[in-house]
N, C-alpha and C positions, 0 to 999 in steps of 0.2 A: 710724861706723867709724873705729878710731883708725890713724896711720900703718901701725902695726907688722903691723894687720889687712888694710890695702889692699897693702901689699907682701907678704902672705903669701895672699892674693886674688891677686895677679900671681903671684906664683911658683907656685902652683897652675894656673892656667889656662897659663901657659908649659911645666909639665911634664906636662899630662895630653898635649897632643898628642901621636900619633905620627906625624903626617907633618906637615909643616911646608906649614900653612894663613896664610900671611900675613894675607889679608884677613879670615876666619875668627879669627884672634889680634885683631889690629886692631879687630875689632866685637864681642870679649867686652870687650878692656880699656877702648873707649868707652865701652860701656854702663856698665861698674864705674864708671866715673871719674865718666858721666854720673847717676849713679844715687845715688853717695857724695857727692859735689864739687858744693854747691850754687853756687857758687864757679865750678867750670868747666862746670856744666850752662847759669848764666846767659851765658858766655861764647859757649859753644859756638850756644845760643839765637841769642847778639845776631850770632854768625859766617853762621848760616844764614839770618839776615833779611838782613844784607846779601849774601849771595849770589843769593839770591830778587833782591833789588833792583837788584843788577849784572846777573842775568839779564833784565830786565824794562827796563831800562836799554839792555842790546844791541839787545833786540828793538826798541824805539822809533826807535836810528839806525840799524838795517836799513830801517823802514819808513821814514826818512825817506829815506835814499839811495835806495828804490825810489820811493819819491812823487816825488822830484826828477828821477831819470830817466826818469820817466813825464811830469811834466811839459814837459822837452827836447823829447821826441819828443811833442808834443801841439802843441808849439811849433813844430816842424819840419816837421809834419803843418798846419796851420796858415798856415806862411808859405811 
């Protein structure tokens, strides 16, 4: 798809609306972009591993701070 086509792709998908669907606007021109943009589909790819990995990431120092303060009180339980 050439520029001239993906900007007349947006301009389409911005005037068919008739009520104004932000998120709905938002997840046609993703898909476009993701779908045209090998370029920003790798992008968007490498964006969503690292959010997997940041998500996966949180959870491990939740469970440490629960393992540590399980520990305290094992300790406290303990002595």
């Amino acid at each position: 798809m050439t520029d001239e086509q993906l900007i007349e792709k947006i301009a389409e998908i911005l005037f068919k609306v008739e009520e104004i669907d932000v998120w709905g606007i938002y997840d046609d021109l993703e898909g476009l972009f993701l779908r045209e943009r090998p370029a920003i589909r790798d992008k968007y790819l490498e964006w969503q591993k690292n959010e997997e990995l940041r998500a996966k990431e949180q959870e491990v120092m939740e469970l440490t701070i629960r393992l540590a303060k399980a520990e305290r009180e094992l300790e406290k339980i303990k002595g």
